[in-house]
LOMARTI-191701 format. One record per residue (C-alpha): residue in one letter; x, y, z. Coordinates in steps of 0.001 Angstrom, whole numbers, padded with zeros to 6 digits, always signed. Each point is the difference from the previous one (the first is absolute). Example, Ala and Ser with C-alpha at 12.3 -4.5 7.8 and 13.67 -1.06 7.14 Angstrom:
BEGIN
a+012300-004500+007800/s+001370+003440-000660/
END
This chain:
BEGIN
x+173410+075211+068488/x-000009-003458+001384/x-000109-002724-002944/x-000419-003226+001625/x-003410+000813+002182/x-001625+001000-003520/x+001704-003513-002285/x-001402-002081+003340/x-003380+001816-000124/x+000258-000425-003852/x+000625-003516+000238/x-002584-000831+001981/x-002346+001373-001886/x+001012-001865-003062/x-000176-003118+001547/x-003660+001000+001317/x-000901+000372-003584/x+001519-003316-001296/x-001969-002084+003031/x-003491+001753-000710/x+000110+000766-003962/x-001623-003726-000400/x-002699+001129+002330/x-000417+003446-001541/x+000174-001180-003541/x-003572+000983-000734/x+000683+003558+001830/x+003758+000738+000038/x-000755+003530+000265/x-002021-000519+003220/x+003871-001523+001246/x+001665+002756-001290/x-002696+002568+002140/x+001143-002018+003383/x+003566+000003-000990/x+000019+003477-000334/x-001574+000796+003324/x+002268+002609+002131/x-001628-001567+003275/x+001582-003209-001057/x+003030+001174-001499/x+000506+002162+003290/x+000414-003785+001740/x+002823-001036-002363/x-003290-002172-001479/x+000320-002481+003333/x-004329+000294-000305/x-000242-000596-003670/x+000248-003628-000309/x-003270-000072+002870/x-002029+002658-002238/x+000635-001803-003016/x-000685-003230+001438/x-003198+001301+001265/x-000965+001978-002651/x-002495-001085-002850/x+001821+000786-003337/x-003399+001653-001022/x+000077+002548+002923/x-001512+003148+000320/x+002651+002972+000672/x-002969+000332+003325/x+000798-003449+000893/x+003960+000119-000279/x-000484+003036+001886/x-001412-001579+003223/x+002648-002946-000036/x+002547+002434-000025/x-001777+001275+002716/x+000023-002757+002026/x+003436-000399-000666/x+001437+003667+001383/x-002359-000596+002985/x+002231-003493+000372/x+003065+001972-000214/x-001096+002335+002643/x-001437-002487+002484/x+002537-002893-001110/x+001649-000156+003627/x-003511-000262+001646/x-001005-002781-001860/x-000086-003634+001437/x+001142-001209-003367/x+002675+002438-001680/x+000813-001806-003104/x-002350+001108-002750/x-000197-002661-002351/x-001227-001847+002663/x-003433+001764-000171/x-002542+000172-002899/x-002435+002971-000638/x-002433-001538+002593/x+002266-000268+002435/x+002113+002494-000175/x-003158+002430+000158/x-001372-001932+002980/x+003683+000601+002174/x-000048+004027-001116/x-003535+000065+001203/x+000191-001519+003020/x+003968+001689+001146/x-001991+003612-000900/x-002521-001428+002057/x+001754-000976+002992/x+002346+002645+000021/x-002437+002949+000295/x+000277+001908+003176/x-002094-000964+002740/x-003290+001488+001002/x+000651+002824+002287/x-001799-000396+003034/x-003382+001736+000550/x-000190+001310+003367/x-003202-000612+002121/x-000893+004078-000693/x-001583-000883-003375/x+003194+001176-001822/x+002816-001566-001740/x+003287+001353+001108/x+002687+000085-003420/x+002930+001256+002364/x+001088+001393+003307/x+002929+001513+001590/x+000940+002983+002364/x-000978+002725-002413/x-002862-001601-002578/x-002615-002398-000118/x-002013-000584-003028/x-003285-001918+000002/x-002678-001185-002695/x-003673+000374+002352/x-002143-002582-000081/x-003166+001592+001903/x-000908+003857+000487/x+000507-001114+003424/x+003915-000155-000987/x-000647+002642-002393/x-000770+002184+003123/x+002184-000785+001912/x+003497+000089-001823/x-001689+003633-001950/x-000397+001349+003387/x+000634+003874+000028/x-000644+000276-003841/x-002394+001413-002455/x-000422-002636-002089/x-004178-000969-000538/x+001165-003746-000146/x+000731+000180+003959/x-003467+001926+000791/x-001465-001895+003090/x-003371+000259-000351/x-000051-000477-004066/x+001594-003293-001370/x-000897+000510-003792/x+002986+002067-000535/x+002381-003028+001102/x-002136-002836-001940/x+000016+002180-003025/x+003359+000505-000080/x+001118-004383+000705/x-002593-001473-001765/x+000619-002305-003058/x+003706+000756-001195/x+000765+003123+002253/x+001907+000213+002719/x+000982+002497+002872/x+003632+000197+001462/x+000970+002035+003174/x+003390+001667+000204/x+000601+001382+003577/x+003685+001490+000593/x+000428-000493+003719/x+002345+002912+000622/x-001657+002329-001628/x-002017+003203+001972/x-003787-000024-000657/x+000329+003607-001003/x+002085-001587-003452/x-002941-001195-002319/x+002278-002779-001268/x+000274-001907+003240/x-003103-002000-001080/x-000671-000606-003773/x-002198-002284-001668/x+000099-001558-003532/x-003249-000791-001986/x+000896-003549-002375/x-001993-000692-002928/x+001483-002495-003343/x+000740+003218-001772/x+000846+003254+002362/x+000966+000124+003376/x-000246+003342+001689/x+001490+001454+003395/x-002127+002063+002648/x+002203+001772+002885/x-001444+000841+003377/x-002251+002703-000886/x-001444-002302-002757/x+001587+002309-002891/x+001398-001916-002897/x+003574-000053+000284/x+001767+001606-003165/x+002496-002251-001997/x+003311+001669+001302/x-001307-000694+003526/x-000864-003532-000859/x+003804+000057-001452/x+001590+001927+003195/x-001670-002977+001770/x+001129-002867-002080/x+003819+001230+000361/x-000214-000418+003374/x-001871-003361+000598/x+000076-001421-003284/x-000739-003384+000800/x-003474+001305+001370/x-001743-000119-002779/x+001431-003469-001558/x-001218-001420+003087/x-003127+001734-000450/x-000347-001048-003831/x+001132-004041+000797/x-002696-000590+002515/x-002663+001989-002453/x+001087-002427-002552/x-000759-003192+002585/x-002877+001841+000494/x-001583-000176-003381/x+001178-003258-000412/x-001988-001059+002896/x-002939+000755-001561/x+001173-000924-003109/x-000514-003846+001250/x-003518-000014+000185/x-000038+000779-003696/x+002098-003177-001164/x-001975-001954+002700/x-002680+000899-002328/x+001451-000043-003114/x+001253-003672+000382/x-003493-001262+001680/x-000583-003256-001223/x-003461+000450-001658/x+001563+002810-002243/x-000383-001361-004011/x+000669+001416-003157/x-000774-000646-003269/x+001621+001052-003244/x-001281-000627-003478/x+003184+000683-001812/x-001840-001158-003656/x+000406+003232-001054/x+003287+000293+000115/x+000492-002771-002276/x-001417+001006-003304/x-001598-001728-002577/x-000668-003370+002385/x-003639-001628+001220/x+001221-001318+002628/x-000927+001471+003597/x+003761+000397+001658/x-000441+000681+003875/x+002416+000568+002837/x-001426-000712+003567/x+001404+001782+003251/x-001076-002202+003112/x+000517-000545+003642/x+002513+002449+000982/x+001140-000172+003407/x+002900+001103+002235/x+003005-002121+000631/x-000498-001154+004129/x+004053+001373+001788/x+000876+001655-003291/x-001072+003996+000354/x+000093+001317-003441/x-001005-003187-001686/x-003058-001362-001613/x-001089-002320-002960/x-002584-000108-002760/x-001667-002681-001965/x+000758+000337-004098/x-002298-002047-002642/x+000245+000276-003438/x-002774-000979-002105/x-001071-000308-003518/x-003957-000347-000617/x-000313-000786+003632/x+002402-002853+000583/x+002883+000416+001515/x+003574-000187-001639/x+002551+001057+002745/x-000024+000707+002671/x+002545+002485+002860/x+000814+000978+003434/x+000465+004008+000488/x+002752+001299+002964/x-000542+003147+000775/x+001785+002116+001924/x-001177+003441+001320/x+001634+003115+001672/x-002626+001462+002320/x+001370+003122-001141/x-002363-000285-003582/x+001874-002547-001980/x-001067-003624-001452/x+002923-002250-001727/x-000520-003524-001068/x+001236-003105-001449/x-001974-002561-002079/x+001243-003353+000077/x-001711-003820-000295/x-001524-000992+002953/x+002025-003624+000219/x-002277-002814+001268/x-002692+002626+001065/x-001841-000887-003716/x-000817-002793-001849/x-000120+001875-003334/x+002787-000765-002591/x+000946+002850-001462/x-001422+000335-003624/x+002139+002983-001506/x+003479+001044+001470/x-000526+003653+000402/x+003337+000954+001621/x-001750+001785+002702/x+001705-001825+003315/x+002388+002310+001653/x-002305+003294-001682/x+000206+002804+002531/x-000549+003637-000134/x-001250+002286+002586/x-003416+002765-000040/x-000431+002864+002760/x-003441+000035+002029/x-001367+003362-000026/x+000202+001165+003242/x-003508+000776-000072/x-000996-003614+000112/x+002518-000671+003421/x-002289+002545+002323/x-003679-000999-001709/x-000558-003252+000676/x-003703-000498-001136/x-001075-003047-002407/x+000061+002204-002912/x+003656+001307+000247/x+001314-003374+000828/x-001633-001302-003305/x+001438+002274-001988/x+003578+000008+001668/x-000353-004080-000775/x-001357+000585-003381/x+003144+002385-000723/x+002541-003072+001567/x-001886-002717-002311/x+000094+002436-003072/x+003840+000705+000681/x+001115-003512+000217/x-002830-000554-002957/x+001986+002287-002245/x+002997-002391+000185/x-001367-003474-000282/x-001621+001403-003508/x+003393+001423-001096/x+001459-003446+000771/x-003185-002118-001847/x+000387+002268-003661/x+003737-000714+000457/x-000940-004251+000017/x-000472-000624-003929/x-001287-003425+000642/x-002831+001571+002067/x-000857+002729-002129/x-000230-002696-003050/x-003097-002201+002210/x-001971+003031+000593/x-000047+001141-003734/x-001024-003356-001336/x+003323-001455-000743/x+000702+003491-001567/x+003721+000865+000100/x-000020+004132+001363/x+001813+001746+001700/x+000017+003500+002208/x+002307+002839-001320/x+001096+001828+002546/x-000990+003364-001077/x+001267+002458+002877/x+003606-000799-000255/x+000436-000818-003835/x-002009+000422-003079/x+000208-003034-001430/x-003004-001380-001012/x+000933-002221-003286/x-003388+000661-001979/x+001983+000245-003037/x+003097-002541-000652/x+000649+001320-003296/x+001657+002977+000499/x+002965+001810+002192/x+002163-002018+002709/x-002521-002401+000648/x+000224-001009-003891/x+003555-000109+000312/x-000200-002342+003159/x-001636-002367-000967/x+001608-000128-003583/x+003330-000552+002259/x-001644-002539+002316/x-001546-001675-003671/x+003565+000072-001453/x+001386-002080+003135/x+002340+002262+000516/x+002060-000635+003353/x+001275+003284+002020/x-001179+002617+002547/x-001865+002734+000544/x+003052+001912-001193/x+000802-002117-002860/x-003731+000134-000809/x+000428+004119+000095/x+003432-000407-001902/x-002110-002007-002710/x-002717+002471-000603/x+002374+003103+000040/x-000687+001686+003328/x+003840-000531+001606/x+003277+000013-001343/x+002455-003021+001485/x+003642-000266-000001/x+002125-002696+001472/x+003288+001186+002218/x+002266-002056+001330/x-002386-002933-000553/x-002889+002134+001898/x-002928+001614-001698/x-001467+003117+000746/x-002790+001784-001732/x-001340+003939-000930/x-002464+001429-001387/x-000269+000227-004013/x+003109+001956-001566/x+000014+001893+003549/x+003157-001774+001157/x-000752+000224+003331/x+001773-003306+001344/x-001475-001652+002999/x+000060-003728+001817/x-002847-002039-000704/x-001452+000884+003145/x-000260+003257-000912/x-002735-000819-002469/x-001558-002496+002128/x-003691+002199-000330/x+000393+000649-003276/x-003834-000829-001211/x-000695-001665+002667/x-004184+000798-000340/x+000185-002577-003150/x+002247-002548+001659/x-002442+000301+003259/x-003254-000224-002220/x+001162-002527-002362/x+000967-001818+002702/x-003089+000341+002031/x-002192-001427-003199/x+002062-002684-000146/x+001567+000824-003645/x+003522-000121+001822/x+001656-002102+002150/x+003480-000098+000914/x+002598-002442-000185/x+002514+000300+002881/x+003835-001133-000891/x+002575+001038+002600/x-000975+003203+000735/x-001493+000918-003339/x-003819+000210-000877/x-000668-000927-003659/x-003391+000913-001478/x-002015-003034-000712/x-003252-000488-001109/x-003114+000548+002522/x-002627-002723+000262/x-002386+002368-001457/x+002364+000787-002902/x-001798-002411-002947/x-003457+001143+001666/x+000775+003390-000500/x+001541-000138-003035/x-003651-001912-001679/x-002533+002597+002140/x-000802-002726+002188/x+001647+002294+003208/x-002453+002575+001171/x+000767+003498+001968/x-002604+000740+003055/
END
């Protein structure tokens, strides 16, 4: 085995965590997640200083996801690129240059030939067209069965290319008429696609096999321009879907329990992006009882193949609103699929709902971010200190501060004690610690199971997370250390003032 590679991978990963543990201080373990990436370890960690830069320390595992994203699809396209240097991009821009180099790099539109058909490929011995008409259908299904190239009946051929379908023509030019393979035909549809030979019989799956062995770029060929196909058609939906008379209104009260106030997020004048396919922006307000408090500008970015991703960000000198509450949602992004059903019916009701679905998606996020802003969640509960437990991931509530760990916390915090969350588990009995060679490591009670400190790095980490998130704890950062500190919440809590939504 190699050593140096894996101390020089090593060591840049320790200095990763050094620069960003000041910015991660409130979520080191959110740091440790991206650290730990294989994707980015794969690179020798050359991406990781742009994902943590652009990361919020708050992020979503769905949100890390897509940067990483972003970044692989860098790596891939990095020679393409007008600008190849990475950290010369932000999440804006470096989504706008992918976009627009997958964009310009497609294949160009095969010519359609004046029969009404679109020819995919031709040589000597095959020629493989997509018809347009049943004119074309007709002619290049000459000397077949099939009902789709019946000359006196077109219903057959609309049927079968209407909406998302679509007919392909395989015609082997060597072959003898007398072969029933010299002309075969595949029916397209989103979800089966299913081969016809001369005598319009269904061709069996070892035959469709025997055939893809010899030619088997045929049926790539066949399956790219399908795809270009759909996403054809798939334009007039976003065309839609971004009109600029679409609006949305959310009251998101009820997710905020316990308040009078009317809290309200409002989705307007969505439109595409002119010379930027793939592109389009939304209007964000956020009100309470009717006024406005903040106000965004939503990127999007679609794939006409049935996916939405976008970033939220402030809109600059677009508003004249001051921003009342810092919410930490600039830079949010995630992405939502479009159910396909929505891309080929195009009527006013689907399009409202697809839009409703967007708005709800991004909706979901901005109220994540608001119950995460203590000062806002204080002015709409009367000046009430609360806060919102996150039940899903930890059980944490702290009804009761009387009894168990959370008794023993905050008798800790109370007794200004000064250590970390392992000292703090050392103190109540939970770990064992010895010091070797002027290095601690920890175990378990009496199980003498010796590890680094690192090693114990989760170790409760629901209380630390909750306590943390009620604003009992804080953190005091020295070196590379974290030392429990008291919350701002802490003397509120500890005197009943601190409610639990």
């Amino acid at each position: 085995m190699r050593l140096t590679p894996i101390l020089i991978q090593e060591g840049r990963k320790e200095d990763l965590q050094k620069k960003y543990t000041e910015k991660f201080k409130e979520y080191p373990e959110n740091l440790d997640f991206i650290l730990g990436i294989s994707d980015l370890a794969d690179t020798n960690f050359k991406y990781a200083d742009f994902v943590l830069k652009n990361t919020h320390p708050n992020a979503s595992p769905e949100e890390i996801e897509h940067i990483i994203d972003l970044v692989k699809d860098f790596d891939r396209f990095q020679q393409s690129l007008e600008v190849k240097d990475i950290n010369q991009y932000n999440i804006y821009k470096l989504v706008t240059a992918l976009e627009k180099h997958k964009e310009t790099s497609k294949s160009h539109q095969k010519k359609i030939d004046t029969s009404g058909a679109k020819k995919l490929f031709e040589d000597k011995n095959l020629l493989i067209v997509r018809p347009l008409t049943h004119q074309a259908s007709c002619k290049y299904g000459s000397g077949t069965k099939w009902c789709t190239t019946m000359s006196d009946n077109s219903s057959y051929f609309e049927s079968h290319s209407k909406d998302d379908q679509a007919l392909y023509y395989i015609i082997l030019k060597n072959f003898d008429k007398s072969n029933k393979f010299y002309k075969m035909a595949i029916h397209m549809t989103p979800n089966l696609e299913t081969w016809y030979d001369s005598t319009d019989e269904k061709m069996s799956d070892r035959e469709k096999e025997v055939f893809n062995l010899g030619a088997p770029k045929v049926i790539d060929t066949i399956k790219k321009d399908y795809q270009e196909f759909l996403n054809e058609g798939s334009q007039v939906f976003f065309k839609k879907l971004f009109d600029f008379n679409n609006y949305k209104f959310e009251n998101i009260s009820p997710a905020f329990k316990g308040t009078k106030n009317k809290i309200g997020l409002e989705f307007q004048k969505p439109d595409l992006v002119p010379d930027m396919p793939g592109h389009a922006t939304m209007e964000l307000n956020i009100s309470v009882d009717e006024e406005n408090i903040d106000q965004y500008l939503v990127l999007i970015t679609y794939d006409v193949g049935n996916k939405i991703n976008f970033n939220i960000g402030y809109t600059g000198d677009n508003f004249e609103i001051e921003p009342e509450f810092d919410f930490g949602i600039e830079n949010v992004s995630t992405h939502m699929s479009i159910f396909k059903s929505f891309i080929k019916n195009t009527g006013r009701e689907e399009i409202k709902s697809a839009f409703d679905e967007l708005c709800w998606t991004i909706t979901k996020q901005v109220i994540y971010r608001m119950k995460m802003n203590s000062a806002f969640m204080t002015s709409i509960h009367g000046g009430q200190p609360v806060w919102t437990p996150n039940r899903s991931s930890y059980g944490y509530t702290f009804k009761r501060k009387d009894s168990g760990l959370i008794k023993k916390l905050v008798d800790y915090l109370d007794a200004d004690n000064k250590g970390t969350k392992l000292d703090f588990l050392v103190d109540i009995g939970s770990l064992d610690k010895r010091n070797i060679n002027g290095k601690p490591q920890y175990s378990h009670k009496n199980k003498h199971n010796w590890k680094i400190p690192s090693a114990f790095r989760g170790q409760l980490s629901g209380l630390f997370n909750s306590a943390r998130r009620a604003g009992i704890l804080d953190y005091d950062k020295k070196g590379n250390q974290f030392y429990l500190k008291k919350g701002p919440n802490f003397e509120k809590f500890k005197s009943g003032e601190l409610s639990t939504l």
